[in-house]
C-alpha positions in Angstrom: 0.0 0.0 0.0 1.3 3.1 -1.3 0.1 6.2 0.2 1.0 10.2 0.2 -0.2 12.2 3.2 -1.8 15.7 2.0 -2.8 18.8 4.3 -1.7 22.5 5.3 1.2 23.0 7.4 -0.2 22.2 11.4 -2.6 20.0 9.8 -1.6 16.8 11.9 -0.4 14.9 8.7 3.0 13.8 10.0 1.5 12.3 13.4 -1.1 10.4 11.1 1.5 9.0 9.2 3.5 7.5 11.8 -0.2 5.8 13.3 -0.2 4.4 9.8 3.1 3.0 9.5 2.7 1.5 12.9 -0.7 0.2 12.3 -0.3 -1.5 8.7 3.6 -2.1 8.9 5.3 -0.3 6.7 7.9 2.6 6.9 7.2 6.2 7.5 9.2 8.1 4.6 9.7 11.9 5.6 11.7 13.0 2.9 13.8 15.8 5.0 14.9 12.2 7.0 16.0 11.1 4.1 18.1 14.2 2.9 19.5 14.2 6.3 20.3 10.4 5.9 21.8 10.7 2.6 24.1 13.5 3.8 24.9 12.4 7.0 25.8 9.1 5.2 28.3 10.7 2.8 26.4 9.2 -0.3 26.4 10.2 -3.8 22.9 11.7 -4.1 23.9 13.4 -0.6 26.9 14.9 -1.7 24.4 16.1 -4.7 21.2 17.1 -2.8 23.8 19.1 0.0 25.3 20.8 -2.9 22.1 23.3 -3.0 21.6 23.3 0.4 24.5 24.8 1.1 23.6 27.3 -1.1 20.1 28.0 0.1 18.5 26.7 -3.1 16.0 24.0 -3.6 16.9 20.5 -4.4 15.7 20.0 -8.0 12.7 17.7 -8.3 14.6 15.1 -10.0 16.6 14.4 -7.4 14.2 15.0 -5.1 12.8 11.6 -6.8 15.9 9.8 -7.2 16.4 10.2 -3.5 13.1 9.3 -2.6 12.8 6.2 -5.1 16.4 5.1 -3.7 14.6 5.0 -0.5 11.7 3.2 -1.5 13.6 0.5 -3.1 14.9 -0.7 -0.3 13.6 -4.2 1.2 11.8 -2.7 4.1 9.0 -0.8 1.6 8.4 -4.1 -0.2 4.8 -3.8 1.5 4.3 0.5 0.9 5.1 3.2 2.4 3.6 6.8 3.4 5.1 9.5 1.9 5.3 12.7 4.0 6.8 15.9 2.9 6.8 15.0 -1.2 5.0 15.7 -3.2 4.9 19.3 -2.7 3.9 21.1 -6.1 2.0 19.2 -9.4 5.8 19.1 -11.3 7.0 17.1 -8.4 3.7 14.9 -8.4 4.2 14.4 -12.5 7.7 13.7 -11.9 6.9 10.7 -9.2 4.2 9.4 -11.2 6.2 8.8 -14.5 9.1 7.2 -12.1 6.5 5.3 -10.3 5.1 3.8 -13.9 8.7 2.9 -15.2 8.7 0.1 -12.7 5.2 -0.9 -12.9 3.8 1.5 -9.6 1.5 4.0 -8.9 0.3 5.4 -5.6 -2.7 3.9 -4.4 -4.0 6.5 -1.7 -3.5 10.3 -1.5 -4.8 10.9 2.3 -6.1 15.0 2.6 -6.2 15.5 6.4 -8.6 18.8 6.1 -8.3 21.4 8.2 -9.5 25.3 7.9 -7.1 27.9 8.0 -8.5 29.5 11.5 -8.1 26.2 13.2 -4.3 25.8 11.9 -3.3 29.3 13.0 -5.2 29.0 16.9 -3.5 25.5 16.9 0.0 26.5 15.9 0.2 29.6 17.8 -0.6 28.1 21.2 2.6 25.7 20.6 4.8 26.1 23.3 8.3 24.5 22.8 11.4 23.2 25.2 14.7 24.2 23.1 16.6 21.7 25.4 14.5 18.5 25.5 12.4 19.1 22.6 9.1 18.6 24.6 5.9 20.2 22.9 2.9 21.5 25.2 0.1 23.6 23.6 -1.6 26.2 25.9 -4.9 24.9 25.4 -4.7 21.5 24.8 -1.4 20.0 26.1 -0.6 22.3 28.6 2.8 22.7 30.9 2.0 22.0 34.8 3.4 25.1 35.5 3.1 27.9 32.9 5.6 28.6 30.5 7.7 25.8 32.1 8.7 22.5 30.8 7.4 20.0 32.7 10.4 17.1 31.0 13.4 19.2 32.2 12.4 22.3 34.0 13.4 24.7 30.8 11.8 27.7 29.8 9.3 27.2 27.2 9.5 29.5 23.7 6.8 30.2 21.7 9.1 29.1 18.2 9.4 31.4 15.2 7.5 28.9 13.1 4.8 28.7 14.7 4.2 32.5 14.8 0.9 34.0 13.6 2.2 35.7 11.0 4.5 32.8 9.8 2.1 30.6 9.9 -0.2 32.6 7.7 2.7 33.1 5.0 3.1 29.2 5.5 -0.6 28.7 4.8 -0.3 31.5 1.8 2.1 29.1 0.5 0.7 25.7 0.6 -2.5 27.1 -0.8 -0.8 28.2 -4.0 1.6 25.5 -4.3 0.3 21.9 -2.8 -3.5 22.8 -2.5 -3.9 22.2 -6.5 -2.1 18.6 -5.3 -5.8 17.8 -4.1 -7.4 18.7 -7.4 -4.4 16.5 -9.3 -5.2 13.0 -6.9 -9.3 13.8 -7.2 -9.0 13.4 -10.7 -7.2 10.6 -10.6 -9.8 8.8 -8.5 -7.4 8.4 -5.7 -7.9 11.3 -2.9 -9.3 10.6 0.1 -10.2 13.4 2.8 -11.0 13.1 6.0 -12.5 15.8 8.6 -8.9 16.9 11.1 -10.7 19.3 12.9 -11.6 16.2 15.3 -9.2 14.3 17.8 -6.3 13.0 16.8 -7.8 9.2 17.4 -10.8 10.1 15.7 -9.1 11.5 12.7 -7.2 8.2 12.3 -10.3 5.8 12.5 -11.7 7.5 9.8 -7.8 7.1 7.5 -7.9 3.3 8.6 -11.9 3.3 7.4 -11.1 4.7 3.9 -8.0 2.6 3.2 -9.5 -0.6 4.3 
């Protein structure tokens, strides 16, 4: 079972898709793990993909792919995978496609995890993070024992740059012109399913496991 994960920024698509590699068995492929893999590995699309990096640029969708398909090969996606992170635009959706069909593949699910935009910004900008444990609390819904304390390590808790109003807006600015039309692309190919993420996080993952039963 091959399935991409789809949703704005704070949606809750990269928790779902751990509860789905757990649940059905197969790996959870985040492709930022994998650049960091590659690199930290020393190996030849590494040395390629860091090559922009270091530069602030993109990686090229190409090798984006060749990456990610180097990944995939490997024995423990026999089964499927979820892909989280890619793709992000249409080009980088055509591009997996016609890699996917050279070996006889194709993804079978595109998951949406649908969330409005007012939800995302009140649920990203009550984050609270612990730069020295990495502990997440959220002011409403996980909150600290003690306010603006870390209840792992004692820490000060930050309110993180990302997760600012205004960054998350330009965020959502983004992935509504770039990997919204993604939604439109995986409709028409009769393979988008989306479920409501406004509702708990266990609830939001019954209905995924009802819908790729």
């Amino acid at each position: 079972m091959k399935i991409i994960m789809l949703g704005a920024p704070g949606a809750g698509k990269g928790t779902q898709a751990k509860m789905i590699a757990q649940r059905y068995g197969i790996p959870h492929v985040s492709t930022g793990d994998i650049f960091r893999a590659n690199i930290k590995n020393g190996t030849k699309l590494g040395a390629e993909a860091k090559q922009y990096m270091d530069q602030g640029l993109l990686v090229p969708d190409e090798l984006t792919v060749k990456i990610l398909l180097d990944r995939v090969a490997q024995e423990d996606c026999a089964k499927g995978y979820v892909l989280d992170g890619f793709p992000r635009t249409i080009p980088q959706a055509q591009v997996l496609d016609e890699a996917l069909e050279k070996q006889n593949e194709k993804i079978d699910y595109a998951v949406n995890v649908d969330v409005p935009d007012e939800n995302i910004v009140k649920r990203m900008s009550g984050r609270r993070a612990c730069l020295k444990c990495g502990a997440t609390f959220h002011i409403e819904h996980i909150p600290p024992k003690q306010e603006g304390i870390c209840d792992s390590c004692g820490s000060q808790l930050v309110l993180r740059d990302d997760d600012r109003q205004e960054t998350v807006q330009n965020r959502l600015k983004v992935y509504h012109d770039q990997t919204q039309p993604l939604i439109d692309y995986y409709e028409k190919k009769g393979i988008l399913k989306s479920v409501d993420g406004t509702v708990d996080m266990q609830d939001v993952f019954h209905a995924i496991s009802n819908v790729l039963a």
